[in-house]
NUMIFI-585998 format. One record per atom (N, C-alpha, C): residue number from 0; x, y, z. Coordinates in steps of 0.001 Angstrom, whole numbers, always signed. Example, Ala and Ser with C-alpha at 12.3 -4.5 7.8 and 13.67 -1.06 7.14 Angstrom:
! residues 2
pos, x, y, z
0, +13190, -5690, +7800 .
0, +12300, -4500, +7800 .
0, +13200, -3300, +7800 .
1, +12850, -2250, +7080 .
1, +13670, -1060, +7140 .
1, +12900, +30, +7870 .
This chain:
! residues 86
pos, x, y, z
0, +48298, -15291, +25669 .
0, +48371, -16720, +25410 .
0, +49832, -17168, +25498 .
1, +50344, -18207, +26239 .
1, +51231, -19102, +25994 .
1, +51780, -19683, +24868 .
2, +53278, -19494, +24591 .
2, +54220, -19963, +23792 .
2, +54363, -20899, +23866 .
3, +54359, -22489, +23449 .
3, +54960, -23670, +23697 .
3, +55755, -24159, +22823 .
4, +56641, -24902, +22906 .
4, +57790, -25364, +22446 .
4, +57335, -26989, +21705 .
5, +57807, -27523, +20779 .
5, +57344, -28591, +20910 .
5, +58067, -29242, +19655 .
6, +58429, -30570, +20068 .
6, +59390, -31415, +19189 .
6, +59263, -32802, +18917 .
7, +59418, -32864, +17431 .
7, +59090, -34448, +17284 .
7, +59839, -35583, +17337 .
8, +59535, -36704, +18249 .
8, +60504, -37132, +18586 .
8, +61201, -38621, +17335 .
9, +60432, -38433, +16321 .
9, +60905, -39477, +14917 .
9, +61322, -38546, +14348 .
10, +61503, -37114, +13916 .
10, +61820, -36508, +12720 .
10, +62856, -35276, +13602 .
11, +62629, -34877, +14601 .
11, +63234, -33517, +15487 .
11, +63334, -32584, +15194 .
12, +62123, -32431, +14345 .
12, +61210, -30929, +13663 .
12, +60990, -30458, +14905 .
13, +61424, -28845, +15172 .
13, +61276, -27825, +16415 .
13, +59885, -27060, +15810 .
14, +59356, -26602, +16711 .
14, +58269, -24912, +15963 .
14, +57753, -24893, +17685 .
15, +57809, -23779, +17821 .
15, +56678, -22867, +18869 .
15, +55475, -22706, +18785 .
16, +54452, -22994, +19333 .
16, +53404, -22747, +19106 .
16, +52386, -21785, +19755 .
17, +51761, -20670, +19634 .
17, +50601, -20132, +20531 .
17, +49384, -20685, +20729 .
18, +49209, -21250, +22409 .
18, +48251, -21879, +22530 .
18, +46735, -21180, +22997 .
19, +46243, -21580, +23930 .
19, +45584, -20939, +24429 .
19, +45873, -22138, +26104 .
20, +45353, -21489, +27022 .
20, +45766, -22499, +27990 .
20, +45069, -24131, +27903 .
21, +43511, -23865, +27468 .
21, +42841, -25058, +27738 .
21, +42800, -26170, +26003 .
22, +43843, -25518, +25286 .
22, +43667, -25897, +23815 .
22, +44142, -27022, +24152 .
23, +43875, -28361, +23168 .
23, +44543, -29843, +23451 .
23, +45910, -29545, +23194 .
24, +46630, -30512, +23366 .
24, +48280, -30867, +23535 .
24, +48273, -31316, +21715 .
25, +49024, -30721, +21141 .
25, +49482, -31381, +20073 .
25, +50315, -32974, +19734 .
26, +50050, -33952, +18846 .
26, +50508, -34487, +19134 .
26, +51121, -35161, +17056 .
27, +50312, -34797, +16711 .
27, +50638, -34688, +14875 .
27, +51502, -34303, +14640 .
28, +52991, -34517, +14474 .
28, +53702, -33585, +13656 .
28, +53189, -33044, +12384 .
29, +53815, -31754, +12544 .
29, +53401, -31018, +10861 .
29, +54437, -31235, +9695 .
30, +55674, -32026, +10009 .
30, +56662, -32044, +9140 .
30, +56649, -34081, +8799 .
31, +56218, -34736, +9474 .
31, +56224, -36089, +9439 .
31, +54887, -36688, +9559 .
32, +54496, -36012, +10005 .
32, +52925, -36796, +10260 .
32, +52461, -37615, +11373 .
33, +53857, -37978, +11897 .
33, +53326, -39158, +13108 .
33, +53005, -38514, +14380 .
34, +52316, -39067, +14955 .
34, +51976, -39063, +16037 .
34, +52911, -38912, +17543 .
35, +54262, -38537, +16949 .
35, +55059, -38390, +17905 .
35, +55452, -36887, +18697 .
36, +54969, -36048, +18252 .
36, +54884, -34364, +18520 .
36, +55154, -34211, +20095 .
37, +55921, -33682, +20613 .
37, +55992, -33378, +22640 .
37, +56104, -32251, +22511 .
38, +55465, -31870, +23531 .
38, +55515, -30675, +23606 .
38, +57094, -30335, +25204 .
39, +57839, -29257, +25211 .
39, +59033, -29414, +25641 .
39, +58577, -28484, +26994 .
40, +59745, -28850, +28148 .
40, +59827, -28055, +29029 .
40, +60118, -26885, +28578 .
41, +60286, -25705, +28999 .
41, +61201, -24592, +29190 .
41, +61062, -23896, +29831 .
42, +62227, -22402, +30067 .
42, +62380, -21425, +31340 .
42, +61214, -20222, +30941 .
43, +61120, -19721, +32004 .
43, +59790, -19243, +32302 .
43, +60349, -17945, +30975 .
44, +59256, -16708, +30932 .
44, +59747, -16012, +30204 .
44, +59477, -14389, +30673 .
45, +59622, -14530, +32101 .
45, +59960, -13189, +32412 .
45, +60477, -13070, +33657 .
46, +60720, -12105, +34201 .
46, +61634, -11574, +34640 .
46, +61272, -10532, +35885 .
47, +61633, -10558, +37394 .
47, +61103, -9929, +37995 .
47, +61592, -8387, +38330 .
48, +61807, -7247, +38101 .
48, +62721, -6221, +38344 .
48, +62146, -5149, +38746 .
49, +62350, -3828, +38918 .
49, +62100, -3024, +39720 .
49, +62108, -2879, +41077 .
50, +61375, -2098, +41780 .
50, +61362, -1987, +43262 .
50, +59919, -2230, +44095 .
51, +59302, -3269, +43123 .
51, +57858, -3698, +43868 .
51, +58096, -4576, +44993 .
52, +56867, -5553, +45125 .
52, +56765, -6444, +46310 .
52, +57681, -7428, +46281 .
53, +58595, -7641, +44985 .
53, +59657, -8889, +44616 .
53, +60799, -8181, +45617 .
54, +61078, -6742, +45438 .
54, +62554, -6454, +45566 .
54, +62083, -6101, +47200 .
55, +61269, -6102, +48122 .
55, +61116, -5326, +49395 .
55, +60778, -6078, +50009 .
56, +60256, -7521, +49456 .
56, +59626, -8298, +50524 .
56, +60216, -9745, +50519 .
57, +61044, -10142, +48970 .
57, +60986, -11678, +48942 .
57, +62574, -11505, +48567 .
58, +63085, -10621, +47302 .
58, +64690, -10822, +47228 .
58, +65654, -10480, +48291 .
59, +66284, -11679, +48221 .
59, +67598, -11536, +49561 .
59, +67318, -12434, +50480 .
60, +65857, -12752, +51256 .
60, +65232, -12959, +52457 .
60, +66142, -14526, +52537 .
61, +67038, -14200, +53880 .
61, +67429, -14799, +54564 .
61, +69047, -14969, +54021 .
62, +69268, -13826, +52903 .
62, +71059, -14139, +53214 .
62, +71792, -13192, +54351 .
63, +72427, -13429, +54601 .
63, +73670, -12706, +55650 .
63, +74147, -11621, +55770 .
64, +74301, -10557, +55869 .
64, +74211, -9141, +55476 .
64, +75556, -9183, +55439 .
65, +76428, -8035, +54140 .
65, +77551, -8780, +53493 .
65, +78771, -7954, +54726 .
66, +79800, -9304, +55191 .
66, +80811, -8543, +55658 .
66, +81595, -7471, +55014 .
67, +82224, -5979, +55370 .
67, +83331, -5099, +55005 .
67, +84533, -6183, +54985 .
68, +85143, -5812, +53862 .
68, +86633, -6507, +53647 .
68, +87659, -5544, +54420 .
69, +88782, -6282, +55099 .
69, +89704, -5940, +55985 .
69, +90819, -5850, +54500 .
70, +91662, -4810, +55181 .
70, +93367, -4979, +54145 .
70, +93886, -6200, +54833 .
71, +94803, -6375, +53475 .
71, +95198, -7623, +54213 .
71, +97118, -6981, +55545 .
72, +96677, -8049, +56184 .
72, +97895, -7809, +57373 .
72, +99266, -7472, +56503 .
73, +100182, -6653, +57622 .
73, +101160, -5905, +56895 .
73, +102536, -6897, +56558 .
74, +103439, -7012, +56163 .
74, +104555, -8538, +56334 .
74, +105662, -8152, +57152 .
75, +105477, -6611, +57397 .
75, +106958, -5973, +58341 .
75, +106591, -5627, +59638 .
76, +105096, -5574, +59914 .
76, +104679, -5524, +60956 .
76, +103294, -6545, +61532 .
77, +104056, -7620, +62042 .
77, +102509, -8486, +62790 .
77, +101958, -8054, +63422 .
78, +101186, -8279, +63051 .
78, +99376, -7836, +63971 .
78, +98493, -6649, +63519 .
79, +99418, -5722, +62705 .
79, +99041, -4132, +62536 .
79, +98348, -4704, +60871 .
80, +97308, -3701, +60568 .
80, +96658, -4078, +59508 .
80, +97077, -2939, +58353 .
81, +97811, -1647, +58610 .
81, +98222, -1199, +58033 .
81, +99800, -860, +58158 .
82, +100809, -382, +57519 .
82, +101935, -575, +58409 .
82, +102446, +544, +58536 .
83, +103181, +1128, +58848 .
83, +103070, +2657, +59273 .
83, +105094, +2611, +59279 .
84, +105733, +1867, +59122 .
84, +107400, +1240, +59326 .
84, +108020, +1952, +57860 .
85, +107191, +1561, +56575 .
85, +107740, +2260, +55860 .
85, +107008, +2974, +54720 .
């Protein structure tokens, strides 16, 4: 069952609630009484990891495969990327 969040918007009494999916929407506060109760957005609550169908088929898809970093150019010798002078 689903966690929901939910806040009143005359008093701004917080509590979580376990619902069930098809249970009605609350709308009573339990700390004021009115009829102002919302229930709140929020971020999901899990998390995709391991090496299933997330990590082999969908993460990454379509970034750039990462360039090797160069040293940077030498200051006693232009053009040479390493300097070999001293």
């Amino acid at each position: 069952m689903p966690i929901y969040a939910y806040r009143c918007a005359s008093c701004g009494f917080t509590k979580d609630h376990l619902q069930k999916l098809d249970d009605p929407v609350l709308v009573a506060c339990p700390q004021c009484h009115r009829n102002t109760y919302e229930k709140q957005l929020t971020a999901a609550g899990f998390q995709l990891k391991g090496s299933g169908w997330y990590a082999t088929d969908y993460k990454g898809k379509g970034k750039p495969p990462a360039k090797p970093e160069t040293p940077p150019a030498c200051q006693c010798c232009p053009g040479a990327h390493t300097c070999a002078g001293n």
